[in-house]
RONU-397832 format. One record per residue: residue in three letters; x, y, z of N, C-alpha, C in turn. Coordinates in nm, 4 decimals, decimal comma. Atoms other than C-alpha are relative to their C-alpha. Last residue first. Layout:
BEGIN
+------+----------+----------+----------+----------+----------+----------+----------+----------+----------+
! rest !       nu !       nv !       nw !      cau !      cav !      caw !       cu !       cv !       cw !
+------+----------+----------+----------+----------+----------+----------+----------+----------+----------+
!  ala !        X !        Y !        Z !        X !        Y !        Z !        X !        Y !        Z !
...
+------+----------+----------+----------+----------+----------+----------+----------+----------+----------+
END
This chain:
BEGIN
+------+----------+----------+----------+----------+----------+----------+----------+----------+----------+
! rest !       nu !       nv !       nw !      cau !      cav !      caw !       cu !       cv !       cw !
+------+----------+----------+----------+----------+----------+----------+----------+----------+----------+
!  unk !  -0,1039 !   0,0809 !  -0,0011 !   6,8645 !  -2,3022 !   0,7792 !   0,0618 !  -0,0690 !  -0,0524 !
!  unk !  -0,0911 !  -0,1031 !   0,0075 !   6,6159 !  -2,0389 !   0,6590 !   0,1388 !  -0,0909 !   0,0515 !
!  unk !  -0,0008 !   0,0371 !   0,1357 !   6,3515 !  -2,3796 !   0,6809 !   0,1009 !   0,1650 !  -0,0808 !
!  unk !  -0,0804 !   0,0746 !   0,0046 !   6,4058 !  -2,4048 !   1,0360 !  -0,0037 !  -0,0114 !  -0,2032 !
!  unk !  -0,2001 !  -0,0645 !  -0,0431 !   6,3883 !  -2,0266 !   1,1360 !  -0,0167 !  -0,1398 !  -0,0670 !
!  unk !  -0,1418 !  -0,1166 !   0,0766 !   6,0626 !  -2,0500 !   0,9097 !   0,1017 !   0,0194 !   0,0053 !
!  unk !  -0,0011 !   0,0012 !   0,1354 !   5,8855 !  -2,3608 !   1,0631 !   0,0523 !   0,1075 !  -0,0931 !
!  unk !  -0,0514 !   0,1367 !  -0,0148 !   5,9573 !  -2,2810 !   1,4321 !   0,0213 !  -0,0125 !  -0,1534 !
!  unk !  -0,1502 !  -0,0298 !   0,0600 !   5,8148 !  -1,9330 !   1,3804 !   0,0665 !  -0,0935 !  -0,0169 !
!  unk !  -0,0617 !   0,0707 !  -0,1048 !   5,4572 !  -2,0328 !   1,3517 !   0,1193 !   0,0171 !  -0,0358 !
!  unk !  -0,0741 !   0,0460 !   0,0633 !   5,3105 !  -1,7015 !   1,3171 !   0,0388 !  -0,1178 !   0,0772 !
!  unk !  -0,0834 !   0,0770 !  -0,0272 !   5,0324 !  -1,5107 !   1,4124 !   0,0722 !  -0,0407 !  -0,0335 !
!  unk !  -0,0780 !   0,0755 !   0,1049 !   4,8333 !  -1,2025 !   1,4255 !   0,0928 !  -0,0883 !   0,0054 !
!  unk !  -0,0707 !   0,1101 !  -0,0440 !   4,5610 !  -0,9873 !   1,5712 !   0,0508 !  -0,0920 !  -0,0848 !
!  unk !   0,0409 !   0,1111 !   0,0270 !   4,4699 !  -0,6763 !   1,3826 !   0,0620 !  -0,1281 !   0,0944 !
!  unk !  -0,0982 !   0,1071 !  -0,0312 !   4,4898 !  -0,3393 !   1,5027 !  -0,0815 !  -0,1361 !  -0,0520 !
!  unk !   0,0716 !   0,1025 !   0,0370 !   4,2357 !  -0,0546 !   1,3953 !   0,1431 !  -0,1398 !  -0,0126 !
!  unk !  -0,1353 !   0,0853 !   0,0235 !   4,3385 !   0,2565 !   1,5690 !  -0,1070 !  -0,1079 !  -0,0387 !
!  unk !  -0,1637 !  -0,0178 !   0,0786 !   4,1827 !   0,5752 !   1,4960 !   0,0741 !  -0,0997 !   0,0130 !
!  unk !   0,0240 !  -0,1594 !   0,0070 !   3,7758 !   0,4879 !   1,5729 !   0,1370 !  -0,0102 !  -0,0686 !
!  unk !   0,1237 !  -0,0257 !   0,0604 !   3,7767 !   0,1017 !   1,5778 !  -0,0129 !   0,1543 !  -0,0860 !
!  unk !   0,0297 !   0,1023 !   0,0867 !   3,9329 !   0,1146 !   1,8887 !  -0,0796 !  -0,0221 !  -0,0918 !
!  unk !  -0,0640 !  -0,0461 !   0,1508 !   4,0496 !   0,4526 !   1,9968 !  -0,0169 !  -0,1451 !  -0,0741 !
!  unk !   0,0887 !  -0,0423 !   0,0662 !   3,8437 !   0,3884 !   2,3287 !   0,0466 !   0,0469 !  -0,1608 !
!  unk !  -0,0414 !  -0,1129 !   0,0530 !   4,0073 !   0,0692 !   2,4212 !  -0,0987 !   0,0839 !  -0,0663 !
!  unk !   0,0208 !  -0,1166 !  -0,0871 !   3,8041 !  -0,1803 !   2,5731 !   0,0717 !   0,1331 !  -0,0179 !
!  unk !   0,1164 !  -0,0134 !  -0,0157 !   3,8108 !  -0,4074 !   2,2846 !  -0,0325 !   0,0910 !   0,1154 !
!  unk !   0,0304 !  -0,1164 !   0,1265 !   4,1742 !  -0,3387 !   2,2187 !  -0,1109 !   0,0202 !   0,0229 !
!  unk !   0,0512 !  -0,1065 !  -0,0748 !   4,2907 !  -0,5025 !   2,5288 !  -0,0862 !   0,1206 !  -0,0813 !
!  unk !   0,0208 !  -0,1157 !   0,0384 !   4,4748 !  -0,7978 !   2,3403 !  -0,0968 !   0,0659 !   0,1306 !
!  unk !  -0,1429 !  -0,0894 !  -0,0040 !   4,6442 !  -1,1050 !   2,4468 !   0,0115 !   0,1630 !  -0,0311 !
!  unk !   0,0358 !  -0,1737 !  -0,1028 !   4,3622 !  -1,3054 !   2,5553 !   0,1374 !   0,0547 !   0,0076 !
!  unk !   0,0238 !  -0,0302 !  -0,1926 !   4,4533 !  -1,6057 !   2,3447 !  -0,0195 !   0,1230 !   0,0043 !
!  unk !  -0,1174 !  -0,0118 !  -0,0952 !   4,3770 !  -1,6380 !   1,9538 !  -0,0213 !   0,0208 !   0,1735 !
!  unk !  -0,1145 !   0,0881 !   0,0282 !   4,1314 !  -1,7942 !   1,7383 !   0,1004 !   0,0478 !   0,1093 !
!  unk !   0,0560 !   0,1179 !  -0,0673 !   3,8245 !  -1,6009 !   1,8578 !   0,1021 !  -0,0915 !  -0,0090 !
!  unk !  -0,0434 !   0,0271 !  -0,1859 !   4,0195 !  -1,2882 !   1,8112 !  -0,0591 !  -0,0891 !   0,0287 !
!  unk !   0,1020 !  -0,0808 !  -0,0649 !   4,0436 !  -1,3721 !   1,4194 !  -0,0155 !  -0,0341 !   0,1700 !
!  unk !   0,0808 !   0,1295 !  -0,0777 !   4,3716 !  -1,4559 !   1,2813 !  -0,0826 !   0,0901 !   0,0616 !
!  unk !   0,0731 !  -0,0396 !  -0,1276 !   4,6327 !  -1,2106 !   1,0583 !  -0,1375 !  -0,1148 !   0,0043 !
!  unk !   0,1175 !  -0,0077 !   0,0692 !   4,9136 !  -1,4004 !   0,8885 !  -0,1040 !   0,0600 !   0,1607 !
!  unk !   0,1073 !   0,0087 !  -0,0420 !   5,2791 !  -1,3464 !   0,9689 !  -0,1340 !   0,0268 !  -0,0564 !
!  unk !   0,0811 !   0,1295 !   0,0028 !   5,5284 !  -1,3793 !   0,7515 !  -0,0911 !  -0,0543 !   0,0824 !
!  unk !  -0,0279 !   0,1422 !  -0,0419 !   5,7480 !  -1,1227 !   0,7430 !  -0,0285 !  -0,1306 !   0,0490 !
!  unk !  -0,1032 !   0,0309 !   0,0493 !   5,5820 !  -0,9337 !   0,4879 !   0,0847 !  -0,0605 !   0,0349 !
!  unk !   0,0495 !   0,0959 !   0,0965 !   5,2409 !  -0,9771 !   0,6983 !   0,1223 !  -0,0228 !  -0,0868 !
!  unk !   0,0324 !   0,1005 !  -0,0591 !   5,3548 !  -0,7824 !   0,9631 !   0,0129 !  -0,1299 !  -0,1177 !
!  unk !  -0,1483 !   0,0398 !  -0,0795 !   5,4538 !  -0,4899 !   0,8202 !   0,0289 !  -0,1139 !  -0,0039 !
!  unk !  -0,0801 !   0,0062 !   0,1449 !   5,1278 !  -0,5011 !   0,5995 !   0,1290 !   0,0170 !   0,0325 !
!  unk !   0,0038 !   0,1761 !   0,0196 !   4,9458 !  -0,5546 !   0,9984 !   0,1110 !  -0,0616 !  -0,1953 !
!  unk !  -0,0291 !   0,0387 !   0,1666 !   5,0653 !  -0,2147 !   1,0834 !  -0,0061 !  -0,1299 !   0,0036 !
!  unk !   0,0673 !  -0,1085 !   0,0561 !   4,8904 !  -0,1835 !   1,4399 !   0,0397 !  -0,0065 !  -0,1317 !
!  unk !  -0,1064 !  -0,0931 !   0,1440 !   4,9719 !  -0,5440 !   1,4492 !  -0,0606 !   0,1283 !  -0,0127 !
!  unk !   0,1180 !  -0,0556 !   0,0280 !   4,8575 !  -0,7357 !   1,7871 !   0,0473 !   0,1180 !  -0,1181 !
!  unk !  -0,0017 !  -0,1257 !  -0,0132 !   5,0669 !  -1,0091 !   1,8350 !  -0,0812 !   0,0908 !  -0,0704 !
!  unk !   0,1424 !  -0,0676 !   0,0606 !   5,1087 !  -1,3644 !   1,8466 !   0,0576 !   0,1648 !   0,0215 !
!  unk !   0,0031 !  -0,1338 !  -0,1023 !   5,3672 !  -1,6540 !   1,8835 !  -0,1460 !   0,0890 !  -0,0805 !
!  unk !   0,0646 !  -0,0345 !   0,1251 !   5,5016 !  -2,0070 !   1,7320 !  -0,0246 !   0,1528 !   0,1174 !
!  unk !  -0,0128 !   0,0030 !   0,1364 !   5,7569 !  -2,2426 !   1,8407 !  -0,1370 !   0,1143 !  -0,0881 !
!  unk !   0,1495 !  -0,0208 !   0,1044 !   5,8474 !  -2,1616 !   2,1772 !   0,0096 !  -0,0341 !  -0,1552 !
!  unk !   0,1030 !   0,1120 !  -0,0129 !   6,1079 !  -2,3362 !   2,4031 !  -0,1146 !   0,0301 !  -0,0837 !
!  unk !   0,1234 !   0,0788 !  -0,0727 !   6,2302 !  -2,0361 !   2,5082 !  -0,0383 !  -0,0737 !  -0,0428 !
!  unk !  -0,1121 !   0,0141 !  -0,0944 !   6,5282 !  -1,9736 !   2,2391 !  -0,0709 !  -0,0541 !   0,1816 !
!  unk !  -0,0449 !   0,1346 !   0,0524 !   6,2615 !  -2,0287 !   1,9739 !   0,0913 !  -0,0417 !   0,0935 !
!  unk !   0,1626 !   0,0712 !  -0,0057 !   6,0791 !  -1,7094 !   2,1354 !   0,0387 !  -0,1447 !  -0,0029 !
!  unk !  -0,0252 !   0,0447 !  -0,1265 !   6,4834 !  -1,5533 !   2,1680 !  -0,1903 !  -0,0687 !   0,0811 !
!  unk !  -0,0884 !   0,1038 !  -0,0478 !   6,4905 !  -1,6394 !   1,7952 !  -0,0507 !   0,0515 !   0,1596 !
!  unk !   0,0228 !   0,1145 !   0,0318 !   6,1287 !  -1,4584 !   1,7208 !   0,1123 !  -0,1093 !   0,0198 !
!  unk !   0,1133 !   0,0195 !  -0,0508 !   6,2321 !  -1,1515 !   1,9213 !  -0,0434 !  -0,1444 !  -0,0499 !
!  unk !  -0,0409 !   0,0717 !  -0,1340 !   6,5517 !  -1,1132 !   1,7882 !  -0,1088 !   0,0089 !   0,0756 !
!  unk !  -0,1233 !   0,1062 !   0,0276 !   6,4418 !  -1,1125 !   1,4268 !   0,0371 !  -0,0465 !   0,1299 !
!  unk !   0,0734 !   0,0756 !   0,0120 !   6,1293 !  -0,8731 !   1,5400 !   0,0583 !  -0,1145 !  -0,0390 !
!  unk !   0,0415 !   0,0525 !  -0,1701 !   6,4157 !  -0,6539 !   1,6646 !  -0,1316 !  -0,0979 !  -0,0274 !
!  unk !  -0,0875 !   0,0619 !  -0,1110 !   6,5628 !  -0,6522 !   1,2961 !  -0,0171 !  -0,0124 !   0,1709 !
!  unk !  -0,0479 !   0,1235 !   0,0331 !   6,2884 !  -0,6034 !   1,1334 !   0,1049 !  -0,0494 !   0,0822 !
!  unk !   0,0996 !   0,0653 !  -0,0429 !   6,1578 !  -0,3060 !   1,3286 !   0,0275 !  -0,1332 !  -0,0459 !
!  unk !  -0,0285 !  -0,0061 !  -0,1415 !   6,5059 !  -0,1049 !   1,2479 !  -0,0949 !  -0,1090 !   0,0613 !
!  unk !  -0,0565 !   0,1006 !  -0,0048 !   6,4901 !  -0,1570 !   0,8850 !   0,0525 !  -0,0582 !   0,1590 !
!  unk !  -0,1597 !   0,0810 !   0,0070 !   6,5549 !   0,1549 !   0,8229 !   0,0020 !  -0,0933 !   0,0739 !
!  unk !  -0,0621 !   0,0237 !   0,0998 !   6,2011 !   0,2534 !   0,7114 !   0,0990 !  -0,0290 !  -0,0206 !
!  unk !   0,0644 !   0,1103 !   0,0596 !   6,1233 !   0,4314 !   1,0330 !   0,0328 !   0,0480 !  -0,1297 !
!  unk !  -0,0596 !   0,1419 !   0,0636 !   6,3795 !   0,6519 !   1,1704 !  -0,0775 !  -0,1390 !  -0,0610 !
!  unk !  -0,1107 !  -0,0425 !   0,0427 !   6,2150 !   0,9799 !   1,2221 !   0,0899 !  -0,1249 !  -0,0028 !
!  unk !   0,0160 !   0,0058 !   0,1307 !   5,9088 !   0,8007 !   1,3337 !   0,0806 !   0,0822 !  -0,0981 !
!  unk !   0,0171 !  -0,1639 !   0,0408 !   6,0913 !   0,6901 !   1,6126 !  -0,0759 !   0,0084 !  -0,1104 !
!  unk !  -0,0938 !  -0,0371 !   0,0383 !   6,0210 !   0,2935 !   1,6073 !  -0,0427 !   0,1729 !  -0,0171 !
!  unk !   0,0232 !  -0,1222 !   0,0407 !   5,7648 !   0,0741 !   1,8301 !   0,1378 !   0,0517 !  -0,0611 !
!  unk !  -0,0709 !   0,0205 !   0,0865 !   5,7390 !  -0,2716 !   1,9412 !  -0,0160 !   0,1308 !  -0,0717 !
!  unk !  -0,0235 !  -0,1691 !   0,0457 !   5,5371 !  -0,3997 !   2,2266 !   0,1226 !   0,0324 !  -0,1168 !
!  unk !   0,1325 !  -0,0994 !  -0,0759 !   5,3604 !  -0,7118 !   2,3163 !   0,0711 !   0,1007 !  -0,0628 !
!  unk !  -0,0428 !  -0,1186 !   0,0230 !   5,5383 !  -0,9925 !   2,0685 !  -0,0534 !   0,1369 !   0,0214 !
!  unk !   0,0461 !  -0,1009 !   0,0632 !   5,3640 !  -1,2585 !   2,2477 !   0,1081 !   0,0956 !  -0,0274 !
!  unk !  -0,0938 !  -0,1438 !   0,0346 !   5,4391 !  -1,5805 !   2,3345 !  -0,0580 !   0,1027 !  -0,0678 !
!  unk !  -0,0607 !  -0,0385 !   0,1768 !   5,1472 !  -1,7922 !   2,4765 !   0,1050 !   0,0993 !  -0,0195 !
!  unk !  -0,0561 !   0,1309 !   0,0330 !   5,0047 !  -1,9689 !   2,7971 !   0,0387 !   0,0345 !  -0,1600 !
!  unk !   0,0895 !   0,0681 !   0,0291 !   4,8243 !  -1,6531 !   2,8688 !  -0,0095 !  -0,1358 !  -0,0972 !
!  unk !   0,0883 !  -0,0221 !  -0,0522 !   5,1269 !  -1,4328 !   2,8976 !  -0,1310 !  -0,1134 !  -0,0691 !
!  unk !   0,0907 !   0,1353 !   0,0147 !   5,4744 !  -1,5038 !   2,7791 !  -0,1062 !   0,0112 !   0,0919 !
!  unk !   0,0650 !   0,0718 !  -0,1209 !   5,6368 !  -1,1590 !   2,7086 !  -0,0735 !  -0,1453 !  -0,0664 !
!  unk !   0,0964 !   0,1179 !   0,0114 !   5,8538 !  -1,0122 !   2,3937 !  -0,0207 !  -0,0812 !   0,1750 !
!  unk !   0,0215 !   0,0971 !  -0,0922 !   5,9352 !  -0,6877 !   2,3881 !  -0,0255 !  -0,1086 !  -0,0017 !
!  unk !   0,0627 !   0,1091 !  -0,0145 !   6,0518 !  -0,4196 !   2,1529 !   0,0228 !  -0,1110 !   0,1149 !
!  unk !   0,0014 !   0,0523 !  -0,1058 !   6,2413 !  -0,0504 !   2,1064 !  -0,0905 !  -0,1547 !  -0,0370 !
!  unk !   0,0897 !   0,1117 !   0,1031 !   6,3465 !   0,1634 !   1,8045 !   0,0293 !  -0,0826 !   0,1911 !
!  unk !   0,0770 !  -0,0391 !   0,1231 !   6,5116 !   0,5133 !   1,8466 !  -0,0801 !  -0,1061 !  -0,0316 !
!  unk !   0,0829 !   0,1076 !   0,0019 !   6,6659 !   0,5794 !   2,2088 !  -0,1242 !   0,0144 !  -0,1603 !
!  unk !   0,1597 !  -0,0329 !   0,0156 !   6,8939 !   0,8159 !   2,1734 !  -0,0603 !  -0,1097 !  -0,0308 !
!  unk !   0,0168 !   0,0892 !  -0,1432 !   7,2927 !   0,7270 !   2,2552 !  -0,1523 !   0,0404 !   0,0314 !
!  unk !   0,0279 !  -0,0811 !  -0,1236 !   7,4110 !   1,0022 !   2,0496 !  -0,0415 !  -0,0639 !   0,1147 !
!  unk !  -0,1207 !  -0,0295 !  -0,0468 !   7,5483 !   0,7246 !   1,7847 !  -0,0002 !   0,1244 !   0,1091 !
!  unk !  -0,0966 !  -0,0602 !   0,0702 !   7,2072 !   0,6037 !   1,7610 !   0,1114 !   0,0353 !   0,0754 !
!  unk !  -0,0379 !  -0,1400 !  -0,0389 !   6,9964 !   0,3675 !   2,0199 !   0,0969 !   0,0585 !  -0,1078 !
!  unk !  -0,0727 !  -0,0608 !   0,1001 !   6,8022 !   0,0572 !   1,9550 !   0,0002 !   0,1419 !   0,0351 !
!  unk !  -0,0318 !  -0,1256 !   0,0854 !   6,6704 !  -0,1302 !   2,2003 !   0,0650 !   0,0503 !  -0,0777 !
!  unk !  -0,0684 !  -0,0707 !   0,0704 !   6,5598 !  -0,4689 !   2,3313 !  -0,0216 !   0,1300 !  -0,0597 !
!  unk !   0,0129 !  -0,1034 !   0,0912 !   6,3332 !  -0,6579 !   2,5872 !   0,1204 !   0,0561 !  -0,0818 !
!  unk !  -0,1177 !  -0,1222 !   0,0300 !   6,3524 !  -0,9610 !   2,7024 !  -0,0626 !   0,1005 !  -0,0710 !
!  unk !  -0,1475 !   0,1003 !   0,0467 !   6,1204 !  -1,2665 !   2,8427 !   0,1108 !   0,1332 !   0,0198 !
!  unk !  -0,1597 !  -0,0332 !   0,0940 !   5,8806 !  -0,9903 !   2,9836 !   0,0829 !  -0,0825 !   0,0147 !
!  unk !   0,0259 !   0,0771 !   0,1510 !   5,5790 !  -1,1882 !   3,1734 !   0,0985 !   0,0534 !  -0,0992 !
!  unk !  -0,0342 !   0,1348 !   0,0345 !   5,7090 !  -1,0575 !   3,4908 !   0,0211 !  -0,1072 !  -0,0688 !
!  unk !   0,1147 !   0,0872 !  -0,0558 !   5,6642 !  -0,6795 !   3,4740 !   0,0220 !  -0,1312 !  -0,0517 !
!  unk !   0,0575 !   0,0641 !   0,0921 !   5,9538 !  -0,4587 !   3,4006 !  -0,0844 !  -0,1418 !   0,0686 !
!  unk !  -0,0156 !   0,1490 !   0,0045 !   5,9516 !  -0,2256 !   3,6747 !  -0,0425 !  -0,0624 !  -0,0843 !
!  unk !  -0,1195 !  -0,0501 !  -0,0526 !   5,8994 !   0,1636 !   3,6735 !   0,1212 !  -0,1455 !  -0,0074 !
!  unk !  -0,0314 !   0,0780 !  -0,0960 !   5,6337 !   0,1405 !   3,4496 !   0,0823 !   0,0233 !   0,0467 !
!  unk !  -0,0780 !   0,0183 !  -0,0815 !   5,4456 !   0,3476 !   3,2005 !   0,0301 !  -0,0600 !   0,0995 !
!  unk !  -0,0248 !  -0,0802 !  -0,1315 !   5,1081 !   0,2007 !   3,0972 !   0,1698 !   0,0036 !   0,0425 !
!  unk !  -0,0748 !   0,0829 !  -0,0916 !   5,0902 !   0,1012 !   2,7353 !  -0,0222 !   0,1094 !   0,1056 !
!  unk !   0,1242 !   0,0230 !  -0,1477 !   4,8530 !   0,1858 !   2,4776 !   0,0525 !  -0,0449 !   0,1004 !
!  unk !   0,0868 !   0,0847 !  -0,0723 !   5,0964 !   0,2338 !   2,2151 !   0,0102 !   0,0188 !   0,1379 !
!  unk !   0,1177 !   0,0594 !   0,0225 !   5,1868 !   0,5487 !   2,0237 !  -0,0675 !  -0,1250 !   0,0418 !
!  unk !  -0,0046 !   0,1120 !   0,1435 !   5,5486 !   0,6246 !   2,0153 !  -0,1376 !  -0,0387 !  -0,0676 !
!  unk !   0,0204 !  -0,0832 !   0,0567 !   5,5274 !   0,8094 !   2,3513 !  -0,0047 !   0,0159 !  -0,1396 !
!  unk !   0,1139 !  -0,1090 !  -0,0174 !   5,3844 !   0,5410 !   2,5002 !   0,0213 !   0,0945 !  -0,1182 !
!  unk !   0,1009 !   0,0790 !   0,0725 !   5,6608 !   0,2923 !   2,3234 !  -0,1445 !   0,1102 !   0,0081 !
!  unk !  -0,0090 !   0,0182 !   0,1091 !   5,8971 !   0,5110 !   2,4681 !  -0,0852 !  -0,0386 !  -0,0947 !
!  unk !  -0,0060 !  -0,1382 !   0,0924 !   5,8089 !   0,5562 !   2,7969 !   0,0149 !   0,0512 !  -0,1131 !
!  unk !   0,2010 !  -0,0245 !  -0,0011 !   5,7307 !   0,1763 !   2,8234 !  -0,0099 !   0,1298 !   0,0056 !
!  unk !   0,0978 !   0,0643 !   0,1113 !   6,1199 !   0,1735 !   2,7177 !  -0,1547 !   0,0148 !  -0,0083 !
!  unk !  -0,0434 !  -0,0924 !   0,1593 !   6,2585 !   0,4416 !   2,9387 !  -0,0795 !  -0,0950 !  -0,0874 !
!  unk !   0,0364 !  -0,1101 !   0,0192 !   6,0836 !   0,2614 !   3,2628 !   0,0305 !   0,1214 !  -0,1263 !
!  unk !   0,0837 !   0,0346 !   0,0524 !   6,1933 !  -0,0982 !   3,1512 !  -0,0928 !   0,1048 !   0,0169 !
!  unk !   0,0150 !  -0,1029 !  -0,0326 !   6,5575 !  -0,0287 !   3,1756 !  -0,1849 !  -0,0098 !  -0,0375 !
!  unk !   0,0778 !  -0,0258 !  -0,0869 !   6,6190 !  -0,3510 !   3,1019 !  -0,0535 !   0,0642 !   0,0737 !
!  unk !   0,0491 !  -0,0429 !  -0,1037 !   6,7491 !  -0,3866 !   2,7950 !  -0,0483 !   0,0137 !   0,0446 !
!  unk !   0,0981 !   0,0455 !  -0,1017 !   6,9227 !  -0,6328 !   2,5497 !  -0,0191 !   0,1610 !   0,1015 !
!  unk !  -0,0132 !   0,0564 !  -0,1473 !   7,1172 !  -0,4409 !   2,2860 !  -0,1366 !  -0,0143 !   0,0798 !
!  unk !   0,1294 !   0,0799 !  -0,0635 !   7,1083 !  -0,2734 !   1,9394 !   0,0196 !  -0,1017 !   0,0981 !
!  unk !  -0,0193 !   0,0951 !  -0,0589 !   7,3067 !   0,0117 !   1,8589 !  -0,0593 !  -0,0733 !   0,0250 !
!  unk !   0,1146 !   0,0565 !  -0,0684 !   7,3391 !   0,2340 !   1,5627 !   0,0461 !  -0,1168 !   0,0869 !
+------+----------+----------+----------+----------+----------+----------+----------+----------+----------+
END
């Protein structure tokens, strides 16, 4: 397995789509992307992907998806690892995101927050699978206080 910065930002938002989130393919990674990362096997297959953007005066962990032929290894942890340092690596100390698995979420230490608490980082409410088959939670963390107390 490999895991590396990339910017190929048309394979990734193809990925994530075809993965299950609500994303619009792109051809161009769009401005608010800090970095993205992937994970590819020894064939060089794209198996685990994530993003982190700064949109609406906040970090967000926007996208984040794993084959489902490789979930459970540990693949989503470790890009949510380099997602929260290169958050801390901006200047950020805390972040958000919208958890389709929020019991993911929650084991590394994020707590879920109600959308009146957080910024305009979601789209869910106009989604028509909202509610119906997807039920996402919004969710935060302050990472600052964890990387420094893992030190």
């Amino acid at each position: 397995m490999k895991i590396a910065e990339d910017k190929n930002y048309k394979k990734l938002s193809a990925f994530w789509k075809e993965n299950g989130l609500e994303i619009e393919v792109l051809e161009e990674m769009p401005e608010e992307v800090l970095k993205a990362w992937s994970i590819t096997d020894e064939d060089g297959r794209l198996i685990a992907a994530a993003a982190v953007e700064y949109r609406d005066s906040a970090f967000v962990i926007a996208d984040l998806a794993v084959d489902p032929e490789f979930r459970g290894q540990n693949h989503a942890k470790a890009l949510m690892k380099l997602a929260e340092q290169a958050i801390l690596d901006a200047g950020g100390r805390d972040a958000w995101l919208v958890g389709k698995v929020p019991g993911f979420y929650t084991k590394l230490g994020w707590k879920i927050r109600g959308r009146e608490e957080a910024p305009d980082i979601s789209k869910c409410l106009t989604c028509q699978d909202f509610q119906v088959s997807c039920h996402p939670r919004i969710m935060h963390k302050e990472i600052a206080a964890v990387h420094s107390l893992e030190t």
